[in-house]
C-alpha positions in Angstrom: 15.6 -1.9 -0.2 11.8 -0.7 -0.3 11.6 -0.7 2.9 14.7 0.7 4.0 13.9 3.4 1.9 11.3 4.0 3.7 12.5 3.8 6.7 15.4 6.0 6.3 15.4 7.4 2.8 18.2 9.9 3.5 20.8 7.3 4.3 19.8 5.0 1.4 20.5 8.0 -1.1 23.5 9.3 0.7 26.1 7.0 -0.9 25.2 8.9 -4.1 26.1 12.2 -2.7 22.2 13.1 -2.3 20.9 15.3 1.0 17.4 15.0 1.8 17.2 17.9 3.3 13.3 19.1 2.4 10.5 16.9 3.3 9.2 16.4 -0.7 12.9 15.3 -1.3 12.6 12.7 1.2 8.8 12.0 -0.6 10.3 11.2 -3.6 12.9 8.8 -2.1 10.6 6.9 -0.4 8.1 6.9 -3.3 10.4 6.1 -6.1 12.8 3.8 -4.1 10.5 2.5 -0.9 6.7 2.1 -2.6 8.5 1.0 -5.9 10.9 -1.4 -4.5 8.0 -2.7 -2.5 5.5 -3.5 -5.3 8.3 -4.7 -7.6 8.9 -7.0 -4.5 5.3 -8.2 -4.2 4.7 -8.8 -8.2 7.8 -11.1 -7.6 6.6 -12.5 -5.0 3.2 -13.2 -6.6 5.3 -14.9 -10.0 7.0 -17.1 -7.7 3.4 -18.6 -6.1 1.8 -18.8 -9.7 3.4 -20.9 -12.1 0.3 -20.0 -14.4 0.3 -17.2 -16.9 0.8 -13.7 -15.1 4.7 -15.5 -14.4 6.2 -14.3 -17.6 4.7 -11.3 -17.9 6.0 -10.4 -13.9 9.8 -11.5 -15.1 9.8 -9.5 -18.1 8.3 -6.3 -16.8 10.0 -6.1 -13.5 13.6 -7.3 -15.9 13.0 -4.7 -18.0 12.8 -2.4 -14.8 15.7 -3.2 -13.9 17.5 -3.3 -17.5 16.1 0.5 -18.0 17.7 1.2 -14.4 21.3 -0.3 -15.7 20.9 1.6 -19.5 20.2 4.4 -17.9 23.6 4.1 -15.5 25.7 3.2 -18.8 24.1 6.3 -20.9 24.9 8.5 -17.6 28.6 7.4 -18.2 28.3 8.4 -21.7 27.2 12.1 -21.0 28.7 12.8 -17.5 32.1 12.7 -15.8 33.6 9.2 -14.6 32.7 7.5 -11.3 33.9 5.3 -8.8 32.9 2.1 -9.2 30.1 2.3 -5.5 27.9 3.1 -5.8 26.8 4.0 -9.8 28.7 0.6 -10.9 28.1 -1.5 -8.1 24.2 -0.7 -9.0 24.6 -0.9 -12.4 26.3 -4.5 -12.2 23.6 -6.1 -9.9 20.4 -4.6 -11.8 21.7 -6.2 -15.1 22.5 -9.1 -13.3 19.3 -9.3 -11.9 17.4 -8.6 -15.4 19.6 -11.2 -16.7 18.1 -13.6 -14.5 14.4 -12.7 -14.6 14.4 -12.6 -18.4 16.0 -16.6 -18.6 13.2 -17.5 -15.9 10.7 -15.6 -17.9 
């Protein structure tokens, strides 16, 4: 996902109903979803080759991440009007998934 949002950050956010259509929009994308996704990607990356002591700490801060991301989905529901289940749902389902599973492995 980092990297595609990089790569094309306008048709990464356009499922949400976003258009990039100024360059610092398209700056934020690729910040917040490209060089994000990409160091959230390498921290992984770096738990799953050390088995030592910066594993648990890597699980718990990128779950948490990912747990804040899904909250913040749910509290959205709360104080907005109702979606469709893809994109805000879809996302929602796989990031607490995903915390799920890095905060057992932690």
């Amino acid at each position: 996902m980092g990297g595609y949002a990089l790569a094309a950050p306008a048709a990464l956010i356009r499922p949400f109903g976003i258009m990039l259509t100024e360059p610092r929009a398209r700056y934020e994308v690729r910040a917040v979803y490209g060089g994000f996704g990409l160091a959230m990607a390498a921290v992984l990356a770096v738990a799953a080759l050390d088995p030592g002591s910066l594993r648990s700490g890597i699980m718990v801060a990128v779950g948490a991440a990912l747990a804040g991301m899904a909250l913040g989905r749910v509290l959205a529901a709360a104080l907005d009007e109702r979606t469709a289940f893809y994109p805000n749902w879809f996302y929602c389902a796989v990031e607490a998934i995903a915390a799920t599973a890095l905060f057992l492995t932690a």
